[in-house]
Backbone bond lengths (Angstrom), bond angles and torsions (degrees), N, CA, C in turn:
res aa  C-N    CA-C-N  psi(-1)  N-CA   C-N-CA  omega(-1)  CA-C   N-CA-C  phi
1 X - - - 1.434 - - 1.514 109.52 -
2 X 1.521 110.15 125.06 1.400 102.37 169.66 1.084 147.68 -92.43
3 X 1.173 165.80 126.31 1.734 139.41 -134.54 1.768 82.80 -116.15
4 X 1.787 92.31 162.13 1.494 124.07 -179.42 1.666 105.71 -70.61
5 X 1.097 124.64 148.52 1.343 134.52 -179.57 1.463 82.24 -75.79
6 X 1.471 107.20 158.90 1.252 141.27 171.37 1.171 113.11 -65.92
7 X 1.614 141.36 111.58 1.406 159.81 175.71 1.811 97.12 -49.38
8 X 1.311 109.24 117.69 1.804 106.82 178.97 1.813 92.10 -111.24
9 X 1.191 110.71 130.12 1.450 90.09 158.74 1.570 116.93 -78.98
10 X 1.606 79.00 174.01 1.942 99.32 -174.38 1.475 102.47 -66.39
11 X 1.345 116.14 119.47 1.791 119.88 165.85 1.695 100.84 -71.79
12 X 1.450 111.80 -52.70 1.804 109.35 -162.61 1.345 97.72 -112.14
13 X 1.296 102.38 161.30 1.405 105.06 -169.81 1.929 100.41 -143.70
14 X 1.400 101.70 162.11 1.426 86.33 -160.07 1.410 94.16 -106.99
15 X 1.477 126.03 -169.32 1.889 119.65 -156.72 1.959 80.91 -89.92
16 X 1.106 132.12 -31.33 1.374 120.26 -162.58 1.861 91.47 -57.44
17 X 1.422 84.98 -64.40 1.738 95.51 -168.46 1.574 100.78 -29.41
18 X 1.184 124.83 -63.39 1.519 148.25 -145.00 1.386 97.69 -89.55
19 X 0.818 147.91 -14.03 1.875 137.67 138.86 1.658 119.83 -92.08
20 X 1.090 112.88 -20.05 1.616 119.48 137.93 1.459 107.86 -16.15
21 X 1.746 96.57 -91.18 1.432 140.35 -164.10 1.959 90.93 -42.37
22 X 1.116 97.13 -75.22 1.327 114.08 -153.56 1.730 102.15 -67.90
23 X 1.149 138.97 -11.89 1.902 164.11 -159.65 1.665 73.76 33.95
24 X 1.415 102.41 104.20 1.498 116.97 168.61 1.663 107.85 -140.70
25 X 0.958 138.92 -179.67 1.539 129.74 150.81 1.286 116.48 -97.51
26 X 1.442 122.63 135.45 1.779 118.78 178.34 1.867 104.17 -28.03
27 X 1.159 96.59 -64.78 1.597 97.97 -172.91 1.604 124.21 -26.53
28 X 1.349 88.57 -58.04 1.808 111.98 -176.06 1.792 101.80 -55.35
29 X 1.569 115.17 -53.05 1.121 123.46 -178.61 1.872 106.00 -64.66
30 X 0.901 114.66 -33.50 1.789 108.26 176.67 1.598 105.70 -82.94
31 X 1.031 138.59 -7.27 1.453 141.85 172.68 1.610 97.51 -70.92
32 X 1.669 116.09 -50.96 1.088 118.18 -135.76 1.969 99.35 -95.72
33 X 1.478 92.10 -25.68 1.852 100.53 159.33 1.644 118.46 -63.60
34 X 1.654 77.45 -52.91 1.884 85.56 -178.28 1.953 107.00 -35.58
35 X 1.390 97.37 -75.99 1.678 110.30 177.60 1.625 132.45 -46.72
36 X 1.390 89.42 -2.87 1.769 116.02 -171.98 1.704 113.96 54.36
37 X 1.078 100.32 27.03 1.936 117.12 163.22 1.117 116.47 -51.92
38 X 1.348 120.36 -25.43 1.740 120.06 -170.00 1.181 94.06 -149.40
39 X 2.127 107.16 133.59 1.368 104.10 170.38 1.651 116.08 -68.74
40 X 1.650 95.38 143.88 1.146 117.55 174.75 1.517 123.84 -151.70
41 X 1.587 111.10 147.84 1.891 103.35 176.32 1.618 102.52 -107.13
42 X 1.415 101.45 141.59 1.692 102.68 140.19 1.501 143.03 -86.00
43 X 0.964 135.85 126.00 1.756 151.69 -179.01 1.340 105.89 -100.07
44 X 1.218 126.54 69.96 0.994 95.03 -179.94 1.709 113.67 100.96
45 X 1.722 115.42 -169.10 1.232 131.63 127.35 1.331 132.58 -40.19
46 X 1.491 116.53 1.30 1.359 131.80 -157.75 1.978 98.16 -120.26
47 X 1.330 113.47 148.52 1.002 120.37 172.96 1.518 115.40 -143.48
48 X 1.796 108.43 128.32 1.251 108.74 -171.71 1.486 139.99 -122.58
49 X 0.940 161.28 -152.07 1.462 126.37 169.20 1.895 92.03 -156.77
50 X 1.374 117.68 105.48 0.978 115.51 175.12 1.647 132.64 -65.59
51 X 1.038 132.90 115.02 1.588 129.87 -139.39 1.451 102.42 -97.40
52 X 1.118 135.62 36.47 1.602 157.42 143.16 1.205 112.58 -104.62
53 X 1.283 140.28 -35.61 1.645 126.86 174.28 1.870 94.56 -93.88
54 X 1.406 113.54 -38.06 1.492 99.64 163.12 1.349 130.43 -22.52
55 X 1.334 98.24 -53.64 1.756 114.85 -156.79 1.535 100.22 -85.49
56 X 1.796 121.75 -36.04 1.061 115.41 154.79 1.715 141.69 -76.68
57 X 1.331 101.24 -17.67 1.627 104.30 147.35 1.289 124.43 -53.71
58 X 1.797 116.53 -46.88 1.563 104.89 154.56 1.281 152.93 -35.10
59 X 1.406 95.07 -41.52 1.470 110.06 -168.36 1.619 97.58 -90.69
60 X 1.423 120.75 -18.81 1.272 102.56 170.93 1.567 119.72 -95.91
61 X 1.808 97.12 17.92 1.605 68.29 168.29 1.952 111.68 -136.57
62 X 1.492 83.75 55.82 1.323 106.54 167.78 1.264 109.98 -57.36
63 X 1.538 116.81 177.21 1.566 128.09 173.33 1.235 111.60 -172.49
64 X 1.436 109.16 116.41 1.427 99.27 177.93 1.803 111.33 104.58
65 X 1.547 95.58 169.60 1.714 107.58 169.22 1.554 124.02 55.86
66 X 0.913 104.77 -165.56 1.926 106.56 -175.34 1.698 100.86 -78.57
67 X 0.927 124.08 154.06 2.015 144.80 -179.12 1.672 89.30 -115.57
């Protein structure tokens, strides 16, 4: 019997995923790379959004309520 490879999560994430994530429109989300508003890497022609500074870009851009 063979067992399943080990589940890795996703490190990069691509802009679809990441206005998905965020209910943004691609557009809104390429404005906000363009301006360097949201961490992001380039590969290339390729642009990626690493989903650990993601998740902490979130949290910093709370407002409001109990901490």
């Amino acid at each position: 019997m063979q067992s399943d490879p080990p589940i890795t999560p996703t490190l990069l994430l691509t802009s679809q995923q990441v206005a998905k994530i965020l209910a943004i429109c691609p557009r809104t989300l390429w404005g906000m790379t363009k301006t360097d508003k949201i961490p992001h890497i380039r590969l290339g022609r390729c642009v990626r959004y690493p989903a650990n500074d993601l998740q902490r870009w979130i949290d910093g851009q709370k407002k409001g309520g109990q901490t």
